[in-house]
C-alpha positions in Angstrom: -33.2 -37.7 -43.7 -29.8 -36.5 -42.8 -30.0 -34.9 -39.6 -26.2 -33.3 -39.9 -27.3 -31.5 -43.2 -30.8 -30.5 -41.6 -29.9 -29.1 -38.5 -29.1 -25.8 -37.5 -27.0 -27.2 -34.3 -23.5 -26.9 -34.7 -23.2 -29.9 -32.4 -24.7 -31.8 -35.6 -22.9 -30.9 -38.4 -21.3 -33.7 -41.0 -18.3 -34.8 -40.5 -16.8 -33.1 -43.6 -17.6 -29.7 -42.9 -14.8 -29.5 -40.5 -11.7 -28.5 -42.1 -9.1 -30.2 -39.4 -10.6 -33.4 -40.0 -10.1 -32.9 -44.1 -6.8 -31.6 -43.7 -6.0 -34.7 -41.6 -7.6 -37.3 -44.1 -5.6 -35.4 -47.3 -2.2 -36.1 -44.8 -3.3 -40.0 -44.5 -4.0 -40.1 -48.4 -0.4 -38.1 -49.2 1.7 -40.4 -46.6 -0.2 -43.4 -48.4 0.5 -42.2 -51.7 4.3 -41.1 -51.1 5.0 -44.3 -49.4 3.4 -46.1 -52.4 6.0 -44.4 -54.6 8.8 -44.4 -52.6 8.2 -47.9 -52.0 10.8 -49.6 -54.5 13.4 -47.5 -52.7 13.3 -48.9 -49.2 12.8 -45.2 -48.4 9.5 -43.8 -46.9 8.1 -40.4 -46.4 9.7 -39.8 -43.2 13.1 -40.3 -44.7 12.1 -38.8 -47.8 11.2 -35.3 -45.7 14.3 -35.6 -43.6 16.4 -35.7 -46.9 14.5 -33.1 -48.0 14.8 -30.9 -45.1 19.3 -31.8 -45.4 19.3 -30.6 -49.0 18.5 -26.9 -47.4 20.8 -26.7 -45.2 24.5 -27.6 -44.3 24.1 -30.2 -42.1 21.6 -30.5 -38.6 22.0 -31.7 -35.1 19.7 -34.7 -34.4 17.8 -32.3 -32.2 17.6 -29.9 -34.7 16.2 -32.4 -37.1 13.6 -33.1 -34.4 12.8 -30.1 -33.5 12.2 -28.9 -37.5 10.4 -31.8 -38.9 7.7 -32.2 -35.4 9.3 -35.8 -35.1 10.3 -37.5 -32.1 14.0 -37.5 -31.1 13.8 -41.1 -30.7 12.2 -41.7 -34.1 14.9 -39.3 -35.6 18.3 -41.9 -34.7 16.2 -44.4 -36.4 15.5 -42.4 -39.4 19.2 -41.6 -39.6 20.8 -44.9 -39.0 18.1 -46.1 -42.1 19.3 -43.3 -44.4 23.4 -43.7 -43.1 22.9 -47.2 -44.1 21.6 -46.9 -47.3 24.5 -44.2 -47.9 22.2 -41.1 -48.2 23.4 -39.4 -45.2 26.8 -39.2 -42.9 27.0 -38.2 -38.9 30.8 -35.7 -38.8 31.4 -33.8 -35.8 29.8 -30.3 -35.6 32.1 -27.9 -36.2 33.2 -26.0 -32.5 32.4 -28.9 -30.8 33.8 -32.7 -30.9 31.2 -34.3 -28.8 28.1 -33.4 -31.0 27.4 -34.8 -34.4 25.9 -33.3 -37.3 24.1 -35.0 -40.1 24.9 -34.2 -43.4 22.9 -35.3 -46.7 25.4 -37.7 -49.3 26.4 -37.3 -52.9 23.8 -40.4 -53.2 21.4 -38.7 -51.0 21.3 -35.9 -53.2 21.2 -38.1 -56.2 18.1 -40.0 -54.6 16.3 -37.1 -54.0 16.9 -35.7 -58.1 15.8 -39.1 -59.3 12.9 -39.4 -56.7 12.0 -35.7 -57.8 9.5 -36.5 -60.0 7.6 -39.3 -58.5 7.4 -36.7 -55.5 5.6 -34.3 -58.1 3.6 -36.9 -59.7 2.0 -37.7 -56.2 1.6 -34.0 -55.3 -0.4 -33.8 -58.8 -2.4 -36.9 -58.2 -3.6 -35.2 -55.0 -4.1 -31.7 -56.2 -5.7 -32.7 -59.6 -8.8 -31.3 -59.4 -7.6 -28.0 -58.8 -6.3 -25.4 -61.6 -2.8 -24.2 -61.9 -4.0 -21.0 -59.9 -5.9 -23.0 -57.7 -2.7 -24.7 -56.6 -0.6 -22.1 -56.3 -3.7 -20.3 -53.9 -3.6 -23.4 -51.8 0.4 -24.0 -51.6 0.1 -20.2 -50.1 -3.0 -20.8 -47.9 -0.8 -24.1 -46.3 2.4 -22.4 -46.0 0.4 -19.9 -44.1 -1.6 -21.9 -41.5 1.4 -23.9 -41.2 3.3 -20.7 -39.6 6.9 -19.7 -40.2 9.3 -22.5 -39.2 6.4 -24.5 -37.5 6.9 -27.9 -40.2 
């Protein structure tokens, strides 16, 4: 007998029936598969988001970066000085003033990210495949939405 399933406490209910915990397990199973695929490339999802995050604009303060992406300033210098040395990204001086840097994505940045551009939708696929087309689409919407304007 399974008490969760059988009870009408809320207290009780299976661990699956709450939504935060499945959105958190789908996050484990994405970062796991993106890593996976990246893996060849010495790049992992973290850099992989912070490039992807550079291609949109012209170039972000290391507190910017931080504050966009939710990621620890600390854990941002590292991700930079990975993706400087691999050539993706450059710190210039920010324009109006001298003692900040900006980071900027590379010519090879952007060429990682076109040639990494299908693995990254061949993972999102693997994830979402037992939805339809419309399905996907309903749930890209549903995530952008819970996720708030400018909150990821």
């Amino acid at each position: 007998m399974n008490l969760a399933m059988d009870s009408d406490e809320p207290w009780m209910r299976s661990l699956h029936s709450d939504t935060g915990y499945l959105l958190y397990r789908l996050g484990l199973r994405s970062g796991q598969l993106f890593n996976a695929a990246l893996q060849e490339s010495g790049v992992r999802l973290r850099h992989y988001a912070l490039l992807r995050y550079l291609a949109t604009v012209e170039g972000a303060l290391q507190r910017e970066l931080s504050t966009s992406l939710g990621y620890d300033p600390s854990a941002i210098v590292s991700l930079v000085d990975d993706l400087e040395r691999l050539g993706f990204v450059e710190r210039r001086p920010a324009p109006g003033d001298r003692r900040s840097r900006i980071v900027v994505l590379t010519a090879a940045g952007g060429a990682f990210l076109r040639d990494t551009d299908k693995t990254s939708r061949g993972v999102t696929d693997e994830l979402a495949e037992p939805l339809t087309a419309d399905e996907r689409k309903v749930l890209h919407g549903l995530l952008l939405r819970m996720a708030g304007e400018g909150s990821l």
